[in-house]
N, C-alpha and C positions, 0 to 999 in steps of 0.2 A: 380799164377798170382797176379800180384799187383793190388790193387785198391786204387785209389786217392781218398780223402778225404778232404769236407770244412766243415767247421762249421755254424751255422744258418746263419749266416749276412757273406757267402761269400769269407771268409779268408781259406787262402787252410793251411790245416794240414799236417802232417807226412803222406804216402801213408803205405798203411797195407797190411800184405800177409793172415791176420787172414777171409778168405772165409767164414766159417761156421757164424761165427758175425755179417759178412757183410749181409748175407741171411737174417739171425734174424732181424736186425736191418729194415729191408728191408719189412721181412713181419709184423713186428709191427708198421709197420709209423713214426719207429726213425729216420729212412733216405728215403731219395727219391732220382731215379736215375735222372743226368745231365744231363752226356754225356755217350755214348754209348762205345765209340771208342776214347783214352783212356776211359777204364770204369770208371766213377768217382761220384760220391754221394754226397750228404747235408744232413747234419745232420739234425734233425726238432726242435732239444734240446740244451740248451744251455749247454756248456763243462766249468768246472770249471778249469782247469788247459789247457793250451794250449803251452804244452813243444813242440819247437823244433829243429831240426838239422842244423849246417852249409851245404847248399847243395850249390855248383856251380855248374853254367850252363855254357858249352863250346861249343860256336858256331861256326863250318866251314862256313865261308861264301863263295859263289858263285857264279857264272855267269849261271850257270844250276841245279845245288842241293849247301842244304843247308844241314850240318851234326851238330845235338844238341844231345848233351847226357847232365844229369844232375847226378850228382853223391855225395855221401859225400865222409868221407877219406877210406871207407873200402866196398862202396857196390854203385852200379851205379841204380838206380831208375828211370829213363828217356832214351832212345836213339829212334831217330825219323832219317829219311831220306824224304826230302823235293823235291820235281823236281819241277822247275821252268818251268814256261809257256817261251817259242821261239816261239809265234805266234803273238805275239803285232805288230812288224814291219811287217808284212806281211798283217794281218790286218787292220792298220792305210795307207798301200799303197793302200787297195780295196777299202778302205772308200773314200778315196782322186780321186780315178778314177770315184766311184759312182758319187759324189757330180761335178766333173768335166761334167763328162755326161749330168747330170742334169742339173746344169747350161746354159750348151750348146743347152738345149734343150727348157729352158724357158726362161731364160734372158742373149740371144747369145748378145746383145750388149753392158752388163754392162762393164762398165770402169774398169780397171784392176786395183785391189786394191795391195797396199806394207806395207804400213804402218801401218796392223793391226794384227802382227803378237806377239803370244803369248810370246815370247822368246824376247822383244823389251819391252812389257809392266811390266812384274812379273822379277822381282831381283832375282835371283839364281833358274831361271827355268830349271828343267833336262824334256829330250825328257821322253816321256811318257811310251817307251819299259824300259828305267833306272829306274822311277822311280817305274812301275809296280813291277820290281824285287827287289826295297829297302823297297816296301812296304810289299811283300812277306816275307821279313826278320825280317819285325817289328810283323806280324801279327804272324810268327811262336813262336817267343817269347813272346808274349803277352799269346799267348794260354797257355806255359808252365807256365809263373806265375800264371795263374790261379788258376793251380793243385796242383803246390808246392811253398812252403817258398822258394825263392832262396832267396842266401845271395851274391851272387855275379855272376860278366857274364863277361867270357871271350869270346873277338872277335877275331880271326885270321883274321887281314888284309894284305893283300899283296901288293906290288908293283913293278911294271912290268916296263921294260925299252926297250917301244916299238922298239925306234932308234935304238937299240946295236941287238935286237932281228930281225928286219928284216935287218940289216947290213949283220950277218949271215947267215940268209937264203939266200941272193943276194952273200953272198962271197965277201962284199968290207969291207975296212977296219971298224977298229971301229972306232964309234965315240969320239970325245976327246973334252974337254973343250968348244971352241965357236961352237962347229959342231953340239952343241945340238940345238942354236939360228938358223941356217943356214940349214933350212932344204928343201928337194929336191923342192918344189916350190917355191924359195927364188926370188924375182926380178921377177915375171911371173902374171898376175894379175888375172887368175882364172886356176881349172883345166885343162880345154879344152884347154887354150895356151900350159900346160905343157906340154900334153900329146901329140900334135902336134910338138913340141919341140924335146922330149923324141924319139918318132920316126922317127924322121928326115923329117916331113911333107911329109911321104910316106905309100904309103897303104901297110899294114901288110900280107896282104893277096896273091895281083898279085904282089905290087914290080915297081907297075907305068906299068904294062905290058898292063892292059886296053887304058891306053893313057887319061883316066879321072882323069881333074883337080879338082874338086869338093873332098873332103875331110869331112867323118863322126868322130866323136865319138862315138863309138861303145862298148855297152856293155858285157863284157862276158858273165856274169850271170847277169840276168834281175835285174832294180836298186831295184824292191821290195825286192832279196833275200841277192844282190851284194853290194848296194849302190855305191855311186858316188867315192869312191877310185880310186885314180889311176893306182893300180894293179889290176882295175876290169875293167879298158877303154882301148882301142887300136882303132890306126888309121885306118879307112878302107875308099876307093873310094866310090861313090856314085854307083856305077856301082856293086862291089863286095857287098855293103849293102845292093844295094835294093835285089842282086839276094842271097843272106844267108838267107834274111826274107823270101822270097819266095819258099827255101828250096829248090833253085838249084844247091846251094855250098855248101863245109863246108869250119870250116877256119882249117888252119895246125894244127897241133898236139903242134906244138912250143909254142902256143899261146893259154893260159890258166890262169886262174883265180892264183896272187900269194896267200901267206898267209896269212889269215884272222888273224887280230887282235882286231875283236869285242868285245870277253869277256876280252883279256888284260886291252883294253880300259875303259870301263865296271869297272874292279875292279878297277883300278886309279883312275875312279869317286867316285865310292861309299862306298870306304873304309875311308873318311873323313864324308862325307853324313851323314853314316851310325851311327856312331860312335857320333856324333853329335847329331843325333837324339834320342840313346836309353839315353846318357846322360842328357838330356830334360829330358827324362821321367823316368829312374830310375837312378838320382844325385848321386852319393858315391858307385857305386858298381861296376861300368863298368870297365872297363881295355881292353888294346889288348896287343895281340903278334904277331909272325910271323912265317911265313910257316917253315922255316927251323928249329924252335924250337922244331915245333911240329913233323915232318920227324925225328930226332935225337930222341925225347921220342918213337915214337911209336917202332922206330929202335932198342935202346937198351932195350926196353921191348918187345922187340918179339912180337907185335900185328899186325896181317892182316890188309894190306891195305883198308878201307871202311870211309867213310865219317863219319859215328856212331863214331867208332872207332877213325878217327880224329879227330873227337869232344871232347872224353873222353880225348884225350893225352892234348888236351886246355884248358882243366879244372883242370888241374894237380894231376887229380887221376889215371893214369893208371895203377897200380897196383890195383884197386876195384875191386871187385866181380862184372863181367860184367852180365848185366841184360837180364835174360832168350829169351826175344821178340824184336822187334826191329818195331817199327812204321812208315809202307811205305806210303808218304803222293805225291799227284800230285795236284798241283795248274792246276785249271780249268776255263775258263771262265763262266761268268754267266749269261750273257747273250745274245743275237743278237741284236742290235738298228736295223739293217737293217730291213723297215717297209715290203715292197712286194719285190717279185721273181725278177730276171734281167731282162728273159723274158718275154716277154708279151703273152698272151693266144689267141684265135681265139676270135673275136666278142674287143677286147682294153683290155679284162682282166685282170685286175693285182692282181696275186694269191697273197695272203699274206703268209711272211716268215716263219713266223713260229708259235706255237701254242699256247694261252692264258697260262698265267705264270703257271696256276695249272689246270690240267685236268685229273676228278675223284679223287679228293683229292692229285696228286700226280705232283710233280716237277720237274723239270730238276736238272740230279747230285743226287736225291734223294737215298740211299741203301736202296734196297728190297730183299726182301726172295721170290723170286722163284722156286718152285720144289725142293724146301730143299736146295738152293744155294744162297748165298748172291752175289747178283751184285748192279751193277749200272743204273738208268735210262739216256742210251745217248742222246734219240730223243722220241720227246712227239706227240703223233696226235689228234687232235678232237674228234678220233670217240673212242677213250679209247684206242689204241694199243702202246703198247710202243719197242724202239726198246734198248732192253738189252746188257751191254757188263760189263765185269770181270775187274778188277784195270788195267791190262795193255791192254784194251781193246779189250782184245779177246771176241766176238760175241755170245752170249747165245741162243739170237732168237729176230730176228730181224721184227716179229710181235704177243709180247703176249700182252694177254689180261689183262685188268685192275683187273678183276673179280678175276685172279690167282697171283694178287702180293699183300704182306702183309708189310706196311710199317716198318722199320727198326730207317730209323733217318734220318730227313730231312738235305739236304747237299747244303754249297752253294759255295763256290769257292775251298774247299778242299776236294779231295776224302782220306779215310784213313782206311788203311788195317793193321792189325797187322799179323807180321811174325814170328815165332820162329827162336832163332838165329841158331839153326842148321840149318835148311832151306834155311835161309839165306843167311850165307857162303857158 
C-alpha cells in the first residue's frame, strides 16, 4: 500500500511503499497521521534533501464522474474515480417551490419583481448545477496536489455538436453551414409559440376530438427533472390536461420525452470554464487533449474501458505499472438549509428539519467503525441514533446507537472508499 508523504511545512513528497518505516516513524512522533483515506502523513522533522519525480496528473472530465490517475513514466501512484452529485436541479426546483409557498403565504401581494436576477447582475455567471460540478473538478485536484509533486495536468476536454447529434436522432438531414445560426425556434418569440407551432395548434392527445379550444403546454417529465425544452413540451387541450392530472388519462405511447442533451451541454460549458480556472491556479503546467486521443491510447494498449484507466491514457503513461487500489470517491451534500418540515403538526407545530450540525461528537457523512465495519453516518437524530449505510449506500442499521460507533474521520462533502483493483474490475 502506498502511503503519501509531506514534509514539516506541508509540501507533499515522493509517496513510499516502505510500511515497516512508516509505523516507526509513526510510533516515535517523526510523523503524524493527516488523512486517513488516502493514508497520508507529516513528517515532524525537517528533510534535508527533498528529491523528486516528474508525476503527471490525467484528468477524465465529466458530467457525472471524474477519472484522475497520477503516474510517472514507469509506475502509476494515484487513480481515484469521482461521482458527481445529479441532485442540484432538483434541489434548487424544491427550494424555489418552498420560498414560492412561502411567499404566498406571508406577503401574497408583493409586487412582482424581474429585475433582480442573479444572471443580469455578475458577468460570466453559470447556473449553479454547472457550476457545483466545475467545482467538484477543481476540489478533486486540489486534494491530489496535496499528496504529491505534480509536474504537470492533463484535461480531456470534449466537444459535442448538440445540432448534428439531435439531427440524427430526429432522422433529418445534417446540419451545414448557416443551419447552425438557424435553429428550430428561429422567428418564434418564446418556447410556447414553437411548440403550439410544431403541433400544428392541436391536442397531442384527442386530436381536437374534445371539441376544446383552449390549448396547454404540457410537460412530459415534470420541469424539476425535464426542464423547459422543447422535446419535453407537447400540446394538450385544456380538457385532456386537466383529466391526465387527475389521473383519468394517459397520453399515447407516441408521445415521450426525446433525447436529453444535458451533460453534452454541460461539457460545452465547462470545458473552457474549467481549463481557465486550473490555469489561474496552477500557470505553466496545464495542458488538454481530446476524447479520441485518449480511445486510440487506451485501444492500442489493451487497457479496460474505466474512467481510472482513462485517466492514465491522458497522462501519457499508459504503459506504467498500474497501481494496486483504486479510490472510489461520491460528492455529497452537506448540508440541508431547509429550516422546519413542510408539514405542519397538530396544535401549528412546525418540527424542525433536521438535527444540530454534531450530535454526540458525531457529523453528518462522518466514517465510523461499527461492529467491526466501516460505514457512513447518512441521517443524524437528537436522541444519539444514527442511521448507517455502506459507500453505495446499502443500509447497515438504520437506528444505532452513538454509544457503539467509533469515529474514523470526519467527512464533509466527499465520501472515499478505497478498492483493490482486482475488485474493481
Amino acid at each position: 500500500m502506498l502511503v503519501y508523504v509531506q514534509d514539516i511545512d506541508g509540501h507533499p513528497l515522493m509517496p513510499t511503499n516502505r510500511n515497516c518505516w512508516v509505523r516507526k516513524a509513526l510510533e516515535s512522533g517523526k510523523a503524524i497521521v493527516l488523512i486517513r483515506c488516502p493514508f497520508t502523513i507529516r513528517l515532524t522533522y525537517e528533510t534535508k534533501t527533498k528529491v523528486v519525480q516528474p508525476i503527471t496528473l490525467g484528468v477524465d472530465a465529466g458530467s457525472e464522474h471524474i477519472g484522475l490517475s497520477a503516474s510517472t513514466e514507469t509506475k502509476e501512484v494515484y487513480a481515484s474515480e469521482v461521482e458527481l452529485r445529479t441532485d442540484v436541479t432538483k434541489n434548487l426546483s424544491t427550494r424555489r417551490e418552498l420560498r414560492r409557498g412561502r411567499r404566498y403565504r406571508k406577503t401574497r401581494y408583493r409586487k412582482p419583481r424581474f429585475l433582480n436576477r442573479v444572471y443580469s447582475k455578475n458577468k460570466g455567471w453559470l447556473a449553479p448545477s454547472i457550476e457545483a460540478k466545475i467545482d467538484a473538478h477543481m476540489q478533486a485536484i486540489k486534494k491530489v496536489m496535496q499528496i504529491l509533486p505534480i509536474s504537470a495536468i492533463i484535461v480531456e476536454v470534449a466537444s459535442f455538436d448538440m445540432q448534428k447529434i439531435k439531427a440524427i436522432s430526429e432522422g433529418k438531414p445534417l446540419p451545414e453551414g448557416t443551419d447552425y445560426q438557424q435553429g428550430e425556434q428561429l422567428d418564434f418569440w418564446n418556447v410556447r409559440e414553437y411548440v403550439l407551432f410544431r403541433d400544428n395548434h392541436t391536442c397531442q392527445c384527442c386530436r381536437g376530438k374534445s371539441g376544446c379550444k383552449e390549448l396547454n403546454v404540457h410537460h412530459i417529465e415534470s420541469r424539476k427533472t425535464g426542464g423547459n425544452a422543447p422535446n419535453n413540451l407537447v400540446t394538450l387541450c385544456e380538457t385532456c390536461h386537466n383529466q391526465y392530472h387527475r389521473g383519468e388519462i394517459k397520453l399515447p405511447k407516441t408521445i415521450s420525452r426525446g433525447e436529453s442533451l444535458r451533460d453534452a451541454a454541460f461539457m460545452g460549458i465547462m470545458r473552457f470554464e474549467l481549463l481557465g480556472r486550473l490555469r489561474n491556479m496552477y500557470p505553466e503546467i496545464v495542458s488538454s487533449t481530446y476524447g479520441y486521443i485518449t480511445k486510440n491510447t487506451r485501444i492500442t494498449t489493451n487497457l479496460p474501458k474505466s474512467h481510472a484507466v482513462d485517466a492514465l491514457c491522458i497522462s501519457n503513461h499508459p504503459k506504467a505499472e498500474r497501481s494496486d487500489s483504486v479510490y472510489m470517491q461520491k460528492r455529497v451534500r452537506r448540508h440541508n438549509r431547509q429550516l422546519h418540515k413542510t408539514n405542519i403538526l397538530r396544535g401549528g407545530i412546525r418540527k424542525a428539519n433536521q438535527a444540530p450540525k454534531e450530535v454526540k461528537g458525531f457529523r453528518l457523512n462522518d466514517k465510523v467503525m461499527y461492529k467491526g465495519q466501516e460505514c457512513f453516518v447518512h441521517g443524524r437524530r437528537t436522541s444519539g441514533y444514527f442511521d448507517l449505510r455502506l459507500f453505495d449506500g446499502t443500509k447497515v442499521d438504520p437506528c444505532a446507537s452513538w454509544k457503539n460507533l467509533t469515529i474514523i474521520e470526519h467527512t464533509n462533502t466527499t465520501l472515499t472508499k478505497e478498492v483493490t483493483l482486482s475488485s474493481h474490475d
